[in-house]
C-alpha positions in Angstrom: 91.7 121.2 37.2 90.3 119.0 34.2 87.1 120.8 34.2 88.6 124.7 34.2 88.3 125.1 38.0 91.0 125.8 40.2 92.1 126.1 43.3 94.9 127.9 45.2 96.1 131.4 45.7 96.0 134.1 43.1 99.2 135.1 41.8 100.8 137.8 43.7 100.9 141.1 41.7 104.5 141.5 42.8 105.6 138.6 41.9 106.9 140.1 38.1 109.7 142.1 40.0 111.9 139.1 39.1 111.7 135.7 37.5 112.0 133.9 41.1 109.4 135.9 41.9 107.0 134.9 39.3 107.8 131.0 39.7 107.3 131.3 43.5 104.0 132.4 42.7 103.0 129.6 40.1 104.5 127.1 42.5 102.0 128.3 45.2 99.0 128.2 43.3 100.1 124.8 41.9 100.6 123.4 44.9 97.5 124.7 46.4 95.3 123.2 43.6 97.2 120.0 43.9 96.5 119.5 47.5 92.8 120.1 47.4 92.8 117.4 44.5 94.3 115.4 46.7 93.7 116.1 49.9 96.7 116.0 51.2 100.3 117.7 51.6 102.0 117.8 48.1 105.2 117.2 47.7 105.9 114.8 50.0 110.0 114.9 51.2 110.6 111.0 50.0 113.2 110.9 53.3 111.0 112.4 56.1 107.8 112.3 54.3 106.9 115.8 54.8 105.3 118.6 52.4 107.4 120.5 51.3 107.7 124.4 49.9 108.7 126.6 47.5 112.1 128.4 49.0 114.8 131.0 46.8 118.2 131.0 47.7 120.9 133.8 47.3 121.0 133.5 43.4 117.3 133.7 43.2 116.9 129.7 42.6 113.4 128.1 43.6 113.7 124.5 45.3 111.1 122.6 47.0 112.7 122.6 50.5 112.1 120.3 53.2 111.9 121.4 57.0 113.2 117.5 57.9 116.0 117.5 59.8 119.5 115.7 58.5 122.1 114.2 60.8 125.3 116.3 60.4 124.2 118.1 57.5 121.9 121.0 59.2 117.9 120.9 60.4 116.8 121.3 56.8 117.1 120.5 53.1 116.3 121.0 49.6 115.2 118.3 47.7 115.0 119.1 43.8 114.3 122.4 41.8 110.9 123.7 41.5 109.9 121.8 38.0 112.4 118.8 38.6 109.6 117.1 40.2 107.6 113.9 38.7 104.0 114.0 39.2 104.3 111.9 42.4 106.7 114.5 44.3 109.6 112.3 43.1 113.0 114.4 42.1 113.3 114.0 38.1 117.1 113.9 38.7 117.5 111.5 40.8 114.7 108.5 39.3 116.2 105.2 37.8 
């Protein structure tokens, strides 16, 4: 925070095993410190408007994923790439 507190989870001593790993772990505590700034679920799925989570995929690739489900396209979804996010939750990509 701007004063040298934080907030959130400490980093998982296993998460050096891989670089997935190690991001997961940053993108808990960030998120954690975010939300108790705000007090409220952060990021925010702009579709359903739910928070969403850090989630790795087969190649080890971290996405904030969204639990929201999608008509003909499966119960659930990523949104953008753990650090393709704006500071509002917004997808980086995907902003005109």
């Amino acid at each position: 925070m701007a004063n040298g507190e934080w907030h959130g989870n400490h980093l998982d001593p296993n998460s050096q095993d891989s670089l997935a790993s190690a991001l997961a772990s940053v993108a808990d505590a960030a998120q954690e410190t975010v939300m108790e700034l705000l007090r409220q679920a952060w990021p925010l799925c702009p579709e359903h408007d739910l928070g969403m989570h850090p989630k790795e995929d087969a190649e080890e690739r971290l996405s904030w994923w969204c639990a929201g489900a999608r008509s003909r396209r499966g119960p659930a979804h990523i949104h953008a790439a753990v650090g393709a996010l704006d500071a509002s939750g917004t997808s980086i990509r995907t902003r005109s």
